[in-house]
N, C-alpha and C positions, 0 to 999 in steps of 0.2 A: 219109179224104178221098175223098169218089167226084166219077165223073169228070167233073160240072158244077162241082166245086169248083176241081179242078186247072184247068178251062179258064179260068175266071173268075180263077185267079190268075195266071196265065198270061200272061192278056193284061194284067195288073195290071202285071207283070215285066216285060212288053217294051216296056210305055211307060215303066216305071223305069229302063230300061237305058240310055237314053241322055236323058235328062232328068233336070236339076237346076231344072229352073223350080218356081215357086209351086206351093205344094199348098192345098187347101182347108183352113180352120184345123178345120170341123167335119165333115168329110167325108174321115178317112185314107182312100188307096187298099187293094185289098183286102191285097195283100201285105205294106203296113205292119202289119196288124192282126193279121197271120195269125200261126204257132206256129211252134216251131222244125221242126218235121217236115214242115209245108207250104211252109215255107222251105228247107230240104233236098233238097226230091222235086224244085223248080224248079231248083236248083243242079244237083242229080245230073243232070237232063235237058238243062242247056244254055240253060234259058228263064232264069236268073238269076244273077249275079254276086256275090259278096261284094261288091265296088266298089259295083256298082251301088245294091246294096242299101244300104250306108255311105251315098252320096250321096245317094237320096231319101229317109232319118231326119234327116240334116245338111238337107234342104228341109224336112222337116217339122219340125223343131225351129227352123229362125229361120221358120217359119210361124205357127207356136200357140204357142211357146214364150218366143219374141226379139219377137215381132209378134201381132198378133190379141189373141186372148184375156191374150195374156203372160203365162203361168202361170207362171214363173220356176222351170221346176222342176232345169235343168240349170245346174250352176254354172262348170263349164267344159269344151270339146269338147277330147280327144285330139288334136293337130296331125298326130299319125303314123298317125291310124285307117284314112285310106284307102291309104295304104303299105302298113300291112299288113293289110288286104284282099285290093288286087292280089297282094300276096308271097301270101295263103292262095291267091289263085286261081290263080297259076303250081305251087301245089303239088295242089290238085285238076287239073288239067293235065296234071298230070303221072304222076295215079293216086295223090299220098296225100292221104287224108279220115283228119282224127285222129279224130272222131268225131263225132257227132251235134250236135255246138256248132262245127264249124269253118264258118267264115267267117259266126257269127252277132252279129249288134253285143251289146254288154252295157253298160250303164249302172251305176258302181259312186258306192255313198253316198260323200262326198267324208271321213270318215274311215277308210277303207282305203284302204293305203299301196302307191304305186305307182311304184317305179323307174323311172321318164321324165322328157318333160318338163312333165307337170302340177305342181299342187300338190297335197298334201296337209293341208287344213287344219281339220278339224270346221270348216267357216264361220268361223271364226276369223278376221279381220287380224293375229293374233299371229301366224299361221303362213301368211299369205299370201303369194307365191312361195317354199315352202319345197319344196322336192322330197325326195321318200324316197329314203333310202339306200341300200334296193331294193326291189321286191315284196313284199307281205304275202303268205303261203302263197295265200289263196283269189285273190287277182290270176297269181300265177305258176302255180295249177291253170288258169286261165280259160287263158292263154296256150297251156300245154302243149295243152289240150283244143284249141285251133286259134279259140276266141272273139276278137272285134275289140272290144277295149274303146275303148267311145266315146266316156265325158268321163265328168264327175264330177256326182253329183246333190248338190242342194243339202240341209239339213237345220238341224232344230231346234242351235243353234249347241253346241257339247262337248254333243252329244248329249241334249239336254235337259235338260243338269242345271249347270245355270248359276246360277237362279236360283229363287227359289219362286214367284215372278209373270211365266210365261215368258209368252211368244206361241208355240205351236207353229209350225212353219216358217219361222220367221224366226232367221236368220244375219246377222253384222255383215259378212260376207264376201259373202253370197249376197243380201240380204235377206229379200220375204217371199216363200215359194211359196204359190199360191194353187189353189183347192178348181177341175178341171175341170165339178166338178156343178155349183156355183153361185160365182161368182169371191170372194164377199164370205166366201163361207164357210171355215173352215179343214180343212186337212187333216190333220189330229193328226200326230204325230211320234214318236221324232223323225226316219225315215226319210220325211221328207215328198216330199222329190223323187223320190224313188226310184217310191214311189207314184201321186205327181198323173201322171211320164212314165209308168206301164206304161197308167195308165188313157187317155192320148193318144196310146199307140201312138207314141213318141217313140223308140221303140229294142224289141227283140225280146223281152229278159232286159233284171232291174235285181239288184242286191244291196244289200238293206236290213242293219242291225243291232238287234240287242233287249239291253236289262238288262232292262227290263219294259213291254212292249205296243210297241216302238217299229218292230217289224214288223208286229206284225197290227193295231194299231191303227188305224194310217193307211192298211193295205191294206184292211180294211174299210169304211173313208171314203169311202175314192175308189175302192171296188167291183172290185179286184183280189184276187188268190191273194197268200196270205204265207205262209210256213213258218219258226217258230222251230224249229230241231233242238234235239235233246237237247246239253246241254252236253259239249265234246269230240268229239261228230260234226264239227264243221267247225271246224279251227284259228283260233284269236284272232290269230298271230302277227299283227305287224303293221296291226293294228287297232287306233287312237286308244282310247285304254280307259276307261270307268268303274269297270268293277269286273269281277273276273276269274273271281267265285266267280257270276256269272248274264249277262254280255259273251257274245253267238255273232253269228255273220253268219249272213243267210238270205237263201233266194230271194224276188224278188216277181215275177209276173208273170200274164197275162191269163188262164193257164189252170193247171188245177192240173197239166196233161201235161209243160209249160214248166217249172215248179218242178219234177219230179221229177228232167229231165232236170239243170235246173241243180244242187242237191243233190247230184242224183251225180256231176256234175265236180269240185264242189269237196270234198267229203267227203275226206276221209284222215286218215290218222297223221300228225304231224308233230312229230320231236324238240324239239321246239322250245317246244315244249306237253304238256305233261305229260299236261293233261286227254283229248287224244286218245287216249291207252295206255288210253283205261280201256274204250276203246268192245269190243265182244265180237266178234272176229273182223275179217275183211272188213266194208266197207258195204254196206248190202244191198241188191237189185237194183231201184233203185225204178222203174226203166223194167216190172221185171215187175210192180210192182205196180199196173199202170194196168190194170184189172178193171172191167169195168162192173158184175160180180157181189160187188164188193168187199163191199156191207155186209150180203149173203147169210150170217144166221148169226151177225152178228153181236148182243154183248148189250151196250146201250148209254145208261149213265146220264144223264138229264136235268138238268143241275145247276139244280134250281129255285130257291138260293137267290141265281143268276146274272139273273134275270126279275124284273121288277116295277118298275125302274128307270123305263121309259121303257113306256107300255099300245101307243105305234103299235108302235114294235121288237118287243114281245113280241108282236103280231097276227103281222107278217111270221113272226117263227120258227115261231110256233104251229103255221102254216099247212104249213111245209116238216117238221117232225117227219112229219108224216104221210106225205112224200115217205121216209124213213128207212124206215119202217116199211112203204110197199109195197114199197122194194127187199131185205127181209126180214130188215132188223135188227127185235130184241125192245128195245124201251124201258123202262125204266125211271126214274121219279122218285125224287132221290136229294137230300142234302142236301150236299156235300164239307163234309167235318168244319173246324174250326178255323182258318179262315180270317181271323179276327179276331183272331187272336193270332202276328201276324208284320208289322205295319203299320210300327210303329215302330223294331223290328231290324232289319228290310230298310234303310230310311231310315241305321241306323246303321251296319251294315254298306257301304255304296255308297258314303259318306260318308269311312270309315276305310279302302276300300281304293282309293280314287279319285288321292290323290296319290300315294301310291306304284307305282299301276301307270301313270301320266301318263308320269311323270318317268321311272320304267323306258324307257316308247315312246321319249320323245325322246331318251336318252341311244343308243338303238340305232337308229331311225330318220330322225330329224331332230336330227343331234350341230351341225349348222348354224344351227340357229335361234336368233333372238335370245333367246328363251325358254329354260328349262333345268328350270324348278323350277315347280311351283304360285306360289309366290311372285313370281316374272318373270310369272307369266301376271295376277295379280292387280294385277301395280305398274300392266302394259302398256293394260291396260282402264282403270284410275282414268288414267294419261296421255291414254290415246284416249277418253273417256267421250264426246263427241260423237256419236261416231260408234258403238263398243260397248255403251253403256250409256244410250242416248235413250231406251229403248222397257222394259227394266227392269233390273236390277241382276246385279250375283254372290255373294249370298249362301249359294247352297251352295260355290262357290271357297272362300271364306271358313271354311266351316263345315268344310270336309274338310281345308283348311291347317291346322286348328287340333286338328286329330283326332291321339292319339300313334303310330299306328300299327300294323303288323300281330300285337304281340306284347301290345297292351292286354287287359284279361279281357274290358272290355267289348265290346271287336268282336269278342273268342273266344266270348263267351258269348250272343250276337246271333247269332252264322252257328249254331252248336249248336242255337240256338232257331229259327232260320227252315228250319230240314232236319228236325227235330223236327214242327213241326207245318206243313209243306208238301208232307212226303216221307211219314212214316214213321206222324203221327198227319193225315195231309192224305190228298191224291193216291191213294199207295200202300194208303190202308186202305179206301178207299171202294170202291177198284177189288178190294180182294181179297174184301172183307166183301160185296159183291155179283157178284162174280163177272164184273165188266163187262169188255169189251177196250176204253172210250173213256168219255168225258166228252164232253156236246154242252151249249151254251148261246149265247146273242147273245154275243157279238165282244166289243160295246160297244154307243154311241149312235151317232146321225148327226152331222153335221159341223157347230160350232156358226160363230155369225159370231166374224171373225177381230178381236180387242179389242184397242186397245195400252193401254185405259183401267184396262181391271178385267183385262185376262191372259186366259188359259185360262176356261174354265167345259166344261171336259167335264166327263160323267158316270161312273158308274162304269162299270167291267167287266171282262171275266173274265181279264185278263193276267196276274195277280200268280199267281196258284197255281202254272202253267206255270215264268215267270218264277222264283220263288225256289227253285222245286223243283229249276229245271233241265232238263226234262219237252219233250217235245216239245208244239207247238201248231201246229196250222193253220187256217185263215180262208177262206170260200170263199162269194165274193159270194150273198148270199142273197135280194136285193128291192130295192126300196126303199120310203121315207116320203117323200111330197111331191119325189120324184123326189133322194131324197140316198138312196146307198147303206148297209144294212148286212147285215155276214156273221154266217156260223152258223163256230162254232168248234167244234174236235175236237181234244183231250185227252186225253195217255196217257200211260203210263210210260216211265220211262226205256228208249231205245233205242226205243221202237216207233215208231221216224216212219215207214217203209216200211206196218208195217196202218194210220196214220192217213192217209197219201197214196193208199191201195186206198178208204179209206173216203170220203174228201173226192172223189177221183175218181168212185166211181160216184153219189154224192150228185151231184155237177156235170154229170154226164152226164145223171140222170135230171132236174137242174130246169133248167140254163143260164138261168139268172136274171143273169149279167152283160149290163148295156145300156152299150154305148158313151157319153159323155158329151157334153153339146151347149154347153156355156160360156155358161149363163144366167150374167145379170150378179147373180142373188136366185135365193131361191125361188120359185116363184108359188104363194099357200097361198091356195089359193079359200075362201072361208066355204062 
């Protein structure tokens, strides 16, 4: 940050400081927009508050969020956030900084579990005032780091997988969140709110979650950083679950510096999680790995058979390969092997371990809820159908109640086959048989209009490989199409998210292709 930046934020801070008046729905002030290190350097200096800063996100979210544009992306605010705020700023006060996240707000997807007084619900009205038992690991790392968690984002309701004629971003709790590019449009899922607020600068940090694309999808939508980690870098515990063999929390946010930092707060071991023991050593320093030399050197496969989807999308990436390649990575055109052969195992697998890890969650974090079983959740939606079931159905509830469980051949013989040719004859062979350190390809498509008639109609893209592997993935705003955002994704093996955050990093550096969002009501698609 040099030092027209600092000033500019500066004076941003000092009219934040003591104002909670209206903010402009399409105009955040600079210090809203800004990163957690430029938000730090004003703290360290005296020019800003944790308070402060709590209070003009709570103005900007009932500005664009509650009012305005009404993107609905926050599904409920923290009561205690600016409590502890003040409590971090009498501790900076007093000489302790827990670190690089204290007194920064965070926005968490509303199925991470949070011992207050929120709810924890997947958008749910089955689990509407239900409060967690306690913390989910990645809530209680945010804490200890000294973050200000600031309410809850809304999302695709039990995380997408409800039905097979969903509406991305719509919850029977939350309802719909809407696209800040163009309002009609959708924001995929199923971390929808997580995404539409980083792209509105509604909070600092958000934490999304993935089974497959449910972080990078939507963060390439709506033109933000997402990071899936490898599976077991960041604890499930207390994480409303789909399925446990490809379930991770991840960062999203405006820059890919913000993700590193978040990453590393939540990253650890945790007893709790088995999957964590498996990770190799410490986490690794992903603050060091903010390199603008990052893709110096590196050899970096093209997944072309990731292209041809969509000719505007594949213009945009075209164009940024080029961008790779003068920061002195060597490309290569590749083909990732056997991807067409894990479509339907995935599906069965998600399916079969869906109720058993549900009903695990609520027996240990919500032992209060009216709910208890797949079955309670299925009766509670056919009672409440007005209101749960207007817009489409629960037919994979249905489908996973009916599944026998973890001890079937067939979900043995499904997870065997989706590690098989995801991992072993996928991912892991393309990268050995060419010698690459990454996979780069389009994200996905642009954000389509939001349908309650026909459901979903995205397109394809490149989340499932990552997704069943387990693999690390990140997404890093790349253009746009008719002013809707998308990203260029980067792909690697297990454990390497630290060289994919060096490589997304100087990739980000050298193109800063994220544009702030203006809440057109449409596209405007000139002839």
């Amino acid at each position: 940050m040099d030092r027209r930046d600092f000033v500019r934020l500066g004076l941003a801070a000092g009219a934040a400081a003591g104002m909670t008046t209206a903010v402009h729905a399409k105009e955040p002030d600079a210090i809203l927009d800004a990163g957690v290190r430029e938000q730090q350097a004003l703290m360290e200096t005296g020019k800003l508050t944790s308070k402060a800063l709590v209070q003009r996100y709570l103005a900007r979210i009932a500005a664009v969020d509650k009012a305005g544009p009404r993107l609905n992306a926050v599904i409920e605010l923290n009561p205690d956030a600016l409590t502890i705020a003040a409590d971090l700023d009498h501790e900076r006060a007093e000489g302790k900084v827990r670190g690089p996240l204290h007194g920064i707000p965070v926005l968490l997807k509303d199925n991470i579990a949070t011992g207050d007084r929120m709810s924890t619900s997947a958008g749910s009205l089955a689990l509407e005032g239900v409060r967690a038992a306690r913390d989910s690991f990645v809530a209680a790392r945010l804490r200890a780091a000294g973050a200000v968690i600031l309410g809850k984002t809304n999302l695709s309701e039990w995380a997408n997988m409800r039905s097979t004629h969903s509406v991305s971003g719509w919850s029977g709790r939350g309802g719909q969140t809407r696209n800040p590019y163009a309002l009609d449009r959708n924001t995929s899922g199923s971390s929808s709110g997580s995404a539409a607020a980083m792209a509105a600068a509604l909070a600092t940090l958000a934490i999304g979650t993935e089974t497959d694309g449910s972080i990078v999808s939507p963060a390439s939508i709506c033109g933000v950083v997402g990071i899936k980690p490898t599976l077991g870098l960041v604890s499930r515990s207390g994480v409303i679950p789909i399925a446990h063999s490809q379930d991770t929390a991840g960062p999203m946010t405006r820059s890919v510096a913000d993700a590193a930092l978040l990453l590393a707060a939540i990253a650890g071991s945790d007893p709790d999680d088995a999957a964590t023991n498996a990770a190799p050593g410490r986490p690794a320093d992903f603050a060091a790995a903010l390199r603008a030399d990052g893709l110096r050197g590196r050899r970096i496969g093209v997944a072309r058979n990731f292209f041809g989807n969509n000719p505007a999308v594949d213009a945009v990436i075209g164009a940024e390969l080029a961008i790779l390649a003068a920061q002195g990575a060597t490309l290569v055109d590749v083909q990732v092997p056997n991807v067409d052969k894990y479509g339907d195992s995935e599906l069965e697998v998600l399916l079969s371990e869906f109720r058993p890890d549900l009903e695990a969650y609520l027996a240990a974090y919500a032992p209060h809820a009216a709910i208890r079983t797949m079955a309670d959740l299925i009766a509670f939606n056919d009672k409440h159908a007005a209101q749960e079931l207007r817009h489409f159905g629960q037919e994979h509830l249905i489908a996973a109640q009916a599944k026998p469980g973890l001890d079937a051949a067939a979900y043995r013989t499904a997870l065997a086959n989706n590690h098989r040719y995801s991992r072993d004859e996928g991912i892991d062979r393309i990268l050995r048989d060419e010698k690459l350190d990454a996979l780069v390809a389009p994200t996905g498509g642009t954000g389509w209009l939001t349908d309650y008639i026909n459901g979903d109609h995205d397109g394809p893209g490149f989340s499932s490989p990552a997704a069943v592997a387990g693999y690390p993935h990140v997404t890093v705003p790349a253009g746009q199409v008719h002013g809707l955002p998308v990203g260029l994704s980067f792909v690697g093996g297990a454990w390497s998210d630290a060289a994919l955050v060096a490589m997304a990093y100087a990739y980000e550096q050298a193109s800063q292709r994220r544009r702030p969002p203006t809440y057109p009501a449409s596209v405007n698609v000139r002839p």
